[in-house]
LUMZA-778357 format. One record per residue (C-alpha): x, y, z; residue in one letter; residue number from 1. Coordinates in pm, 1 decimal. Example, Ala and Ser with C-alpha at 12.3 -4.5 7.8 and 13.67 -1.06 7.14 Angstrom:
2
1230.0,-450.0,780.0,A,1
1367.0,-106.0,714.0,S,2
END
This chain:
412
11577.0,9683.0,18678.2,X,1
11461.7,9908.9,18431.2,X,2
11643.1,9934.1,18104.2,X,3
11782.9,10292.7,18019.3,X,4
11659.3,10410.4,17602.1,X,5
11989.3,10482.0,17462.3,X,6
11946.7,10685.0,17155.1,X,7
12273.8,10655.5,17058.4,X,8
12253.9,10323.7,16959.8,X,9
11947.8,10340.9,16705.9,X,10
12141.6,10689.7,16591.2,X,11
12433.1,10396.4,16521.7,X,12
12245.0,10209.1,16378.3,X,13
12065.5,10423.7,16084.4,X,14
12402.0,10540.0,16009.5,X,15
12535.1,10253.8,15923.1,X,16
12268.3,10191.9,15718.1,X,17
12244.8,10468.4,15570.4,X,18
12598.1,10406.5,15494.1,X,19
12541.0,10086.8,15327.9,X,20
12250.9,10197.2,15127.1,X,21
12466.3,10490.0,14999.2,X,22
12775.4,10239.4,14914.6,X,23
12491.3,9999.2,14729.9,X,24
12329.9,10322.5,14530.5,X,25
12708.2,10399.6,14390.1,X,26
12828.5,10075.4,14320.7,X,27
12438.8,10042.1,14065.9,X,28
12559.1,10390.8,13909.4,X,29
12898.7,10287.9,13886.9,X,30
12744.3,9962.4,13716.4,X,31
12489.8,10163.6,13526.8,X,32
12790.9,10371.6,13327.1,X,33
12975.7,10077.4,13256.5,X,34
12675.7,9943.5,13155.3,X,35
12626.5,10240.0,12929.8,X,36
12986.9,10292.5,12807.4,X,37
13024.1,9915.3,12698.2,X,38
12692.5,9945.8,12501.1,X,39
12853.1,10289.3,12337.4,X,40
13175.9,10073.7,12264.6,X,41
12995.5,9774.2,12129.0,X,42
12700.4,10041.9,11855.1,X,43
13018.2,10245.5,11830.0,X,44
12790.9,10536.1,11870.5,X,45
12502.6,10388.1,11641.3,X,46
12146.2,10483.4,11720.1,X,47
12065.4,10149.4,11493.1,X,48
12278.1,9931.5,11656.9,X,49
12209.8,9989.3,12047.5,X,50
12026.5,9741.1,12247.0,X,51
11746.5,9968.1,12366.4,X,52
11635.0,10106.8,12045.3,X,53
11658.9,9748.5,11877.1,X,54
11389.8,9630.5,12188.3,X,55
11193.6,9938.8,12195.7,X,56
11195.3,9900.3,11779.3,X,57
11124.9,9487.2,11743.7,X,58
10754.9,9507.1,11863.2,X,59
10664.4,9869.7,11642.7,X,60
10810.1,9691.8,11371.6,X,61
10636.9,9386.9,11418.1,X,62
10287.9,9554.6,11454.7,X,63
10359.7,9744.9,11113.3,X,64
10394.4,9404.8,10921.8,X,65
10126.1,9230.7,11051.5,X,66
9877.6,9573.9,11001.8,X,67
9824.9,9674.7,11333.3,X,68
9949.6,10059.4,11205.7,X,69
9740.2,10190.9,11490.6,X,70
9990.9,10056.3,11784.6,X,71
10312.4,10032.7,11521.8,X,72
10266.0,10444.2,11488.5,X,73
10187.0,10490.7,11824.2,X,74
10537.2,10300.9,11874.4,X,75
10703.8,10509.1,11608.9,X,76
10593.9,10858.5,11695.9,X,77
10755.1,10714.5,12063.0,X,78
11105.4,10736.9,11898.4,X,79
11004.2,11031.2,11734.9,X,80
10989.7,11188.9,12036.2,X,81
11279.5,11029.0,12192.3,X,82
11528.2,11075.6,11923.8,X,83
11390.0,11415.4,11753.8,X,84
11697.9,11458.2,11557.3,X,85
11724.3,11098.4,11429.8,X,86
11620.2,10979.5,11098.4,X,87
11551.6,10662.4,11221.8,X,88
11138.9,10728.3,11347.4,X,89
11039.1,10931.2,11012.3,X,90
11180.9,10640.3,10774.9,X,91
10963.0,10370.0,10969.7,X,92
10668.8,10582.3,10923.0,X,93
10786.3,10606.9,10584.2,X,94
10808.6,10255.8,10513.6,X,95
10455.4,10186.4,10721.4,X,96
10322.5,10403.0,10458.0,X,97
10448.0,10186.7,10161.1,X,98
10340.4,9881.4,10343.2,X,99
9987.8,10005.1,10354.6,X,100
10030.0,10024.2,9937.1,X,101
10167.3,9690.0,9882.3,X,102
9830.9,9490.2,9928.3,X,103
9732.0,9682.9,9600.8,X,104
10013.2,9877.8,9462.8,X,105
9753.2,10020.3,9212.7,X,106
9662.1,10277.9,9506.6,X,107
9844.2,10610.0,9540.1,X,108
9638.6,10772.2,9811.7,X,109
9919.8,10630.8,10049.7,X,110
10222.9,10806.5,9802.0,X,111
10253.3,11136.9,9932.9,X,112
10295.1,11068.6,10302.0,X,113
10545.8,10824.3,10213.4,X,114
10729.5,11053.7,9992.8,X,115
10688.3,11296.0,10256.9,X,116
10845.5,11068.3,10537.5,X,117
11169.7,10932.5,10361.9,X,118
11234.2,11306.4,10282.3,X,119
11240.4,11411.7,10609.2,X,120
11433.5,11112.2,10726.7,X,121
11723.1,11187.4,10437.1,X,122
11680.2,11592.8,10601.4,X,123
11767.1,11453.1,10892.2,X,124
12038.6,11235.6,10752.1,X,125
12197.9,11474.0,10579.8,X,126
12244.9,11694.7,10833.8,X,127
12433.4,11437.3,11046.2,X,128
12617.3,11351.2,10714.2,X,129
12731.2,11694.3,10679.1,X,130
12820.1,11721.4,11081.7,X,131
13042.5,11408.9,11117.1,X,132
13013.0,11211.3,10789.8,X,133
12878.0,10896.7,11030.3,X,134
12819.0,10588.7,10843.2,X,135
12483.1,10535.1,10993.6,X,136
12344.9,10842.8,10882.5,X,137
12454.2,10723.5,10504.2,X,138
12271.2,10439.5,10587.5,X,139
11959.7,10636.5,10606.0,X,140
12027.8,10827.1,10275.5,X,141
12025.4,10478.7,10114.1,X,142
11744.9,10294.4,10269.6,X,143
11522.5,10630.4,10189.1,X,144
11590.4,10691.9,9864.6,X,145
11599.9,10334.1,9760.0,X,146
11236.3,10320.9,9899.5,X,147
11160.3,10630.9,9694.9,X,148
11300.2,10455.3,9386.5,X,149
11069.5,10173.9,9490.2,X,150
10791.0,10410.8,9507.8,X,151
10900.1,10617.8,9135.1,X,152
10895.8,10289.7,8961.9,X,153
10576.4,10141.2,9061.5,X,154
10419.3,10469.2,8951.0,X,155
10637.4,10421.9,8594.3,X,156
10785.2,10767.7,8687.8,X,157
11138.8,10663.1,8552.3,X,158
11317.5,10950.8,8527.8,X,159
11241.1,11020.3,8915.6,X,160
11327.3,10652.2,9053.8,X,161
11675.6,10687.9,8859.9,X,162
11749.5,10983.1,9031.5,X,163
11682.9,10789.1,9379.0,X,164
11835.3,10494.8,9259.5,X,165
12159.1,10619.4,9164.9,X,166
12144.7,10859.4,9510.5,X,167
12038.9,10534.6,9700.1,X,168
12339.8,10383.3,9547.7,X,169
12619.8,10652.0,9623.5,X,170
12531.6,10676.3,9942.2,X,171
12519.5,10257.7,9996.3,X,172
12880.8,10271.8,9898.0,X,173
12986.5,10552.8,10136.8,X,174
12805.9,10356.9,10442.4,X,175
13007.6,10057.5,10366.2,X,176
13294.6,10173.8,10573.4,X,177
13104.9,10062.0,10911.9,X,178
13137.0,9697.6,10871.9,X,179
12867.6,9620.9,11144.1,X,180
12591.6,9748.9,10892.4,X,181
12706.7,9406.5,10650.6,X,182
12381.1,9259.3,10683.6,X,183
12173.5,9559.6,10671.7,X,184
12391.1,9667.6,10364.6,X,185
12399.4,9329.1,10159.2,X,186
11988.7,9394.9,10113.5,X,187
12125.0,9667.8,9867.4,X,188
12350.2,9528.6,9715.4,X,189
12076.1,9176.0,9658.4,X,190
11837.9,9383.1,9552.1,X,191
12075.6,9527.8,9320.0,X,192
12232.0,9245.9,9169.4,X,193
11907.5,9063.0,9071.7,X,194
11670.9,9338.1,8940.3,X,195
11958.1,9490.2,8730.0,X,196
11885.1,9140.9,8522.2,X,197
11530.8,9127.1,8555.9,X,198
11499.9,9515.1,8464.7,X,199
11713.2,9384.5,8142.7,X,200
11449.4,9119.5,8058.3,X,201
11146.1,9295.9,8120.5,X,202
11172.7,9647.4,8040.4,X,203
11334.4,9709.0,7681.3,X,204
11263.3,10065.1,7746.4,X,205
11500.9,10083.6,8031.3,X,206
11776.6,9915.9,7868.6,X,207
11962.6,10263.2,7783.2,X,208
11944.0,10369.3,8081.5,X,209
12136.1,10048.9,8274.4,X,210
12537.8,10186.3,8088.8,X,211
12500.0,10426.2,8390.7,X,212
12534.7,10191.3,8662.3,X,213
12721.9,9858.5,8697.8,X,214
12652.6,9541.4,8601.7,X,215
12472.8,9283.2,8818.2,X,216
12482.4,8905.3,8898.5,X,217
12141.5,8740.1,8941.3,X,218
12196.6,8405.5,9187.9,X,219
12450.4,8622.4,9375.2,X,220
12140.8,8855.2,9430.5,X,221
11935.2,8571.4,9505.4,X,222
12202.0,8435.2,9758.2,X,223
12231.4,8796.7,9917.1,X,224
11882.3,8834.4,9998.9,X,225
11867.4,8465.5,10163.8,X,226
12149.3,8557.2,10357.6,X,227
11988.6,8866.7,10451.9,X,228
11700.1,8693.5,10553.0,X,229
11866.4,8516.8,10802.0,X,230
12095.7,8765.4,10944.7,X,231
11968.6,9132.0,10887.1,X,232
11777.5,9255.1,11190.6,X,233
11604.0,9590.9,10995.5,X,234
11581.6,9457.7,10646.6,X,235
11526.2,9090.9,10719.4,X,236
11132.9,9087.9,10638.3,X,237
11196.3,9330.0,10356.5,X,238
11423.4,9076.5,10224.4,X,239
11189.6,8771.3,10235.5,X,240
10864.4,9002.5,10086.0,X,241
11108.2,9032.3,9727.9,X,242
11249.0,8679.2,9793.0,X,243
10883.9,8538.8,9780.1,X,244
10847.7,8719.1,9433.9,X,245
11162.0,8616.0,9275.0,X,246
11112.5,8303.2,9379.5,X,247
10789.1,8321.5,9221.2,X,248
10929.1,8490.8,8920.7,X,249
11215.4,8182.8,8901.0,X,250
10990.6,7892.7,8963.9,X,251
11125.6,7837.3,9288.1,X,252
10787.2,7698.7,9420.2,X,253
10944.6,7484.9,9666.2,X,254
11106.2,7783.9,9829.4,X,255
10821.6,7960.2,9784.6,X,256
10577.3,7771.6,9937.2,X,257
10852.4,7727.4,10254.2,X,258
10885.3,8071.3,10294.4,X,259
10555.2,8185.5,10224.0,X,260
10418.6,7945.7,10481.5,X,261
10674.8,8072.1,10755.7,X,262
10640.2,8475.0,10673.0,X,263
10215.2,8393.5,10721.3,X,264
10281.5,8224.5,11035.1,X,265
10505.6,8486.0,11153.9,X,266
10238.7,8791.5,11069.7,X,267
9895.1,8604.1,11004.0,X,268
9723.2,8945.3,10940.3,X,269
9953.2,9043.2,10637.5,X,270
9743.2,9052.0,10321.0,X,271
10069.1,9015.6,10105.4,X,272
10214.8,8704.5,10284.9,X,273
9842.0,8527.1,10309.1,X,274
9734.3,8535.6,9952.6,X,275
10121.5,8446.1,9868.4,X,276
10114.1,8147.5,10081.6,X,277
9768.2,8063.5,9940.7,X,278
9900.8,8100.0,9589.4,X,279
10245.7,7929.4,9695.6,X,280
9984.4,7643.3,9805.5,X,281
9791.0,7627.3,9551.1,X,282
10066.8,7615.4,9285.0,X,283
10176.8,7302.1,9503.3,X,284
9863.8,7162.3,9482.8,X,285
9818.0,7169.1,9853.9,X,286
9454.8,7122.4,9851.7,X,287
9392.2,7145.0,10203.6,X,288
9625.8,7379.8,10296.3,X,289
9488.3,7651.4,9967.8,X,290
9133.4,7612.6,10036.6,X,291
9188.9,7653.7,10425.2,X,292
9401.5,7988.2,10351.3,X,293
9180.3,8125.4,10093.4,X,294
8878.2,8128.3,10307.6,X,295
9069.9,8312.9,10573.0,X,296
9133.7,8563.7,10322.4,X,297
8752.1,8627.5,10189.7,X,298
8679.6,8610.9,10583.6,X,299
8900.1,8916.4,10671.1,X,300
8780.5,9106.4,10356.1,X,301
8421.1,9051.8,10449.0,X,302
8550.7,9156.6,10783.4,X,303
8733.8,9449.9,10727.6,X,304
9051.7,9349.1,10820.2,X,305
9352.8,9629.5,10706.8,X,306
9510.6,9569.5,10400.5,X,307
9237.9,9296.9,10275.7,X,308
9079.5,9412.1,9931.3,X,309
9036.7,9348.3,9598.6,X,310
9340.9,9166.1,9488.7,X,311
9394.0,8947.5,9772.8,X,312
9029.3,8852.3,9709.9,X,313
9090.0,8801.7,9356.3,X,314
9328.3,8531.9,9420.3,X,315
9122.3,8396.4,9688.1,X,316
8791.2,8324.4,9510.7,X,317
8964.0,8243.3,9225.6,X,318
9153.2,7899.8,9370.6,X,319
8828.6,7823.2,9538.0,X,320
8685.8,7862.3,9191.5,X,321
8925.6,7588.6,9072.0,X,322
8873.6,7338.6,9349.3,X,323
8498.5,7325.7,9364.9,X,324
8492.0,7316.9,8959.0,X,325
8779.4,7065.8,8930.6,X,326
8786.6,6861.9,9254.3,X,327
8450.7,6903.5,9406.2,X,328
8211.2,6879.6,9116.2,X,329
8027.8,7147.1,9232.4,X,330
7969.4,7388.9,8951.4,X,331
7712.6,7601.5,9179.6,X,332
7973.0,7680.9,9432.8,X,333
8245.4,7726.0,9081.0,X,334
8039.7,7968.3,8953.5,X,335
7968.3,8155.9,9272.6,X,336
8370.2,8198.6,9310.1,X,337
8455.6,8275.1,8968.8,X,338
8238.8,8549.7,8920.7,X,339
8375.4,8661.9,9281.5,X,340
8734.9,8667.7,9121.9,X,341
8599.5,8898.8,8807.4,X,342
8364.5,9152.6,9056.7,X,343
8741.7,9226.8,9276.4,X,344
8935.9,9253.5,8972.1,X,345
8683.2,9480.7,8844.2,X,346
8711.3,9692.2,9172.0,X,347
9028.1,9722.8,9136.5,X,348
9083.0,9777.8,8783.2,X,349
9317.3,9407.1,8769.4,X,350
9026.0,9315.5,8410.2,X,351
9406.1,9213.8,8271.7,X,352
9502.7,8943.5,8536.3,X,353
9529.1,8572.0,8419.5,X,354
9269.1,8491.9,8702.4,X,355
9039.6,8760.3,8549.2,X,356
9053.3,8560.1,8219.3,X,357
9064.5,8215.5,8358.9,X,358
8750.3,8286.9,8522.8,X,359
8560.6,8380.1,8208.2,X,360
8708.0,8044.1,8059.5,X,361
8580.9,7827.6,8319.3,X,362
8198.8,8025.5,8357.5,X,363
8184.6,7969.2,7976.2,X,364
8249.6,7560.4,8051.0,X,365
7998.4,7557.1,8273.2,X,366
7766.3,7711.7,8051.4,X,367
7873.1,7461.4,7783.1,X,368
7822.4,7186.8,8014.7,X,369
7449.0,7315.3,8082.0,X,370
7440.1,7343.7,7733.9,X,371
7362.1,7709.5,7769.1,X,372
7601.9,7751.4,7454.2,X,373
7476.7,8170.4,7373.3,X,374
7641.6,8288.3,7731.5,X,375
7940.0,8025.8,7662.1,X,376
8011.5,8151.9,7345.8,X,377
7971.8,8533.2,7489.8,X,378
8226.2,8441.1,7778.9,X,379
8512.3,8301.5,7502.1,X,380
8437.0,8604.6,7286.1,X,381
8541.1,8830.2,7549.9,X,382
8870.4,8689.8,7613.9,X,383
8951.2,8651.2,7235.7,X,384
8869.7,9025.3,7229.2,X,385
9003.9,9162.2,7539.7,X,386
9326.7,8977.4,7636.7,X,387
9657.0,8957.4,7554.7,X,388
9702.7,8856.7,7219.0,X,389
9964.2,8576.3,7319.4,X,390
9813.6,8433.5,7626.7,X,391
9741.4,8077.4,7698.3,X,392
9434.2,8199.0,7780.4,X,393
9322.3,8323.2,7496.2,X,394
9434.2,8037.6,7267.7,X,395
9209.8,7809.1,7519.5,X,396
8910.8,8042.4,7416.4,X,397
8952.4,8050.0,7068.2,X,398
8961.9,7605.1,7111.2,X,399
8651.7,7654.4,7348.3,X,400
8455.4,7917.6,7116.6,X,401
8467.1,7630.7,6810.0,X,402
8378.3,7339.4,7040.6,X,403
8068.3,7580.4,7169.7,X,404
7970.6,7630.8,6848.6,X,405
7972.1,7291.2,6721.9,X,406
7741.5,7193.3,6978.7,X,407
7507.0,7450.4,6944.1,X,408
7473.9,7375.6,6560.7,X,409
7435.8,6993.6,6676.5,X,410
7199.3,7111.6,6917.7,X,411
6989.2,7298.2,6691.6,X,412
END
């Protein structure tokens, strides 16, 4: 018997599917807005603090400090677009501008677009300052001018970077009533506390200027930034590039080296963190581990990698220098190096650096030691002439100038 087509059923059917598919579409938007309003409760409206901008941020921010600014822009103009209104894209350009300085912060051609950046980013700032006085937006006017301050006082333009300074620090204080910005905010505040000493120490000329702001405490600075470090999600690598300095600065070298090795590791294509780890190595007398890193370095400056010049060069050839003269014997492979470490500090105008003058001390030995006393005796005269008056290095010349000309008389 033949069976009858009953449309009805298959009309059934879709229905009820349909049915189900339309119960299954609103229960994923009912689970997409409290999706969305427990990630408004938990940023409390912050543009920093939301998941997706903290994803869509990690890997721009990541290409920036290991100098792939191509893609990290690319990322950043992204956000741009996204958030037009938000001062959040124009102060990572901002700061991807000052990290293309900070290899050699001898070059200004970067200033302007930095400048230019941060100032639209505290525009944009203000404006939400001025339309609902949110905390994040003071954030901004901190982090901005602080990096123009940054900017000011490289360039020794003082009256300028205590204008942002004292701006930066106004509007720190009025962002400290959102107390999920603590880590962000205690990068200030370390920064702060150490440099106010260190500014004291260094720079007598800036000593009348410190009775307008308030005093400072050094190893709580130093404790800040470690914390920061660790905890800060924006600031944290901005923490560890001044940690590896003052812990250069203190003698720290253990630390140093620790944290120099880790911030390499982290972004291997960082000019900055390779020549400090090199340095940090060196310092440690990590043969190996120096010679291996310094190589790298010349490699990627004969290369053309981003950010590697001049001064990462100069301490590159410079510890290879040491190590063939002192360790390996080999005073053809010294003297190629050293007078590699005085051609990049000539490019880049650095004639004042200890390696500059160490060099010229150790080509003059090895002309001593050929017994080529004339271009020893040349070598010594320029340091005695040139450099500091009290540096080590130019005591050791003045020593290695007599000795030369002893045994030239001798020789004669």
């Amino acid at each position: 018997m033949k069976k009858v087509f009953d449309l009805s059923i298959y009309i059934k059917v879709f229905l009820l599917c349909s049915l189900l598919v339309s119960q299954q579409q609103m229960a994923n938007a009912q689970w997409w807005k409290d999706t969305e309003k427990a990630e408004q409760e938990r940023s409390k409206g912050m543009l920093l603090l939301t998941t997706e901008v903290q994803i869509e941020a990690t890997q721009a921010i990541n290409h920036m400090y290991n100098f792939k600014f191509y893609e990290a822009e690319r990322e950043f103009n992204y956000l741009k677009v996204k958030y037009p209104d938000h001062p959040l894209p124009e102060f990572l350009l901002g700061l991807m501008e000052w990290w293309k300085i900070v290899p050699n912060t001898e070059n200004v051609i970067y200033d302007e677009r930095c400048i230019e950046y941060m100032d639209k980013s505290i525009e944009k700032a203000e404006k939400i300052w001025d339309d609902s006085e949110n905390p994040e937006a003071a954030f901004f006017m901190a982090a901005a001018y602080a990096f123009k301050g940054r900017l000011h006082s490289e360039r020794k333009h003082w009256t300028k970077a205590t204008f942002a300074a004292k701006n930066a620090l106004k509007y720190l204080d009025r962002s400290r009533s959102f107390s999920d910005f603590s880590p962000e905010l205690m990068f200030g505040d370390g920064l702060y506390n150490y440099y106010f000493h260190y500014v004291k120490e260094n720079y007598a000329m800036l000593r009348p200027v410190l009775w307008l702001f308030p005093k400072g405490d050094k190893p709580k600075g130093i404790s800040q930034l470690e914390k920061v470090s660790y905890n800060a999600f924006y600031t944290r690598t901005e923490a560890r590039y001044f940690l590896l300095q003052i812990y250069g600065l203190e003698n720290m070298n253990e630390k140093a080296l620790n944290l120099s090795k880790y911030t390499y590791e982290t972004y291997p294509d960082n000019p900055f963190f390779q020549r400090f780890y090199a340095r940090s190595a060196f310092v440690a007398g990590r043969v190996s581990e120096a010679k291996t890193i310094a190589k790298s370095i010349l490699q990627k400056i004969d290369e053309h990698y981003p950010g590697y010049e001049g001064v990462s060069g100069r301490y590159a050839a410079y510890i290879l220098g040491y190590y063939a003269m002192n360790y390996d014997r080999d005073n053809k492979e010294a003297k190629t190096y050293f007078q590699k470490t005085i051609d990049f500090a000539k490019q880049t105008g650095s004639t004042n650096s200890g390696y500059y003058w160490s060099s010229m001390i150790a080509l003059g030995k090895i002309a001593s030691q050929d017994q080529d006393y004339d271009t020893a005796i040349e070598y010594y005269k320029q340091v005695i002439d040139d450099s500091e008056r009290k540096s080590s290095q130019r005591e050791e010349a003045k020593k290695l100038l007599t000795e030369a000309k002893k045994a030239r008389r001798k020789k004669k």
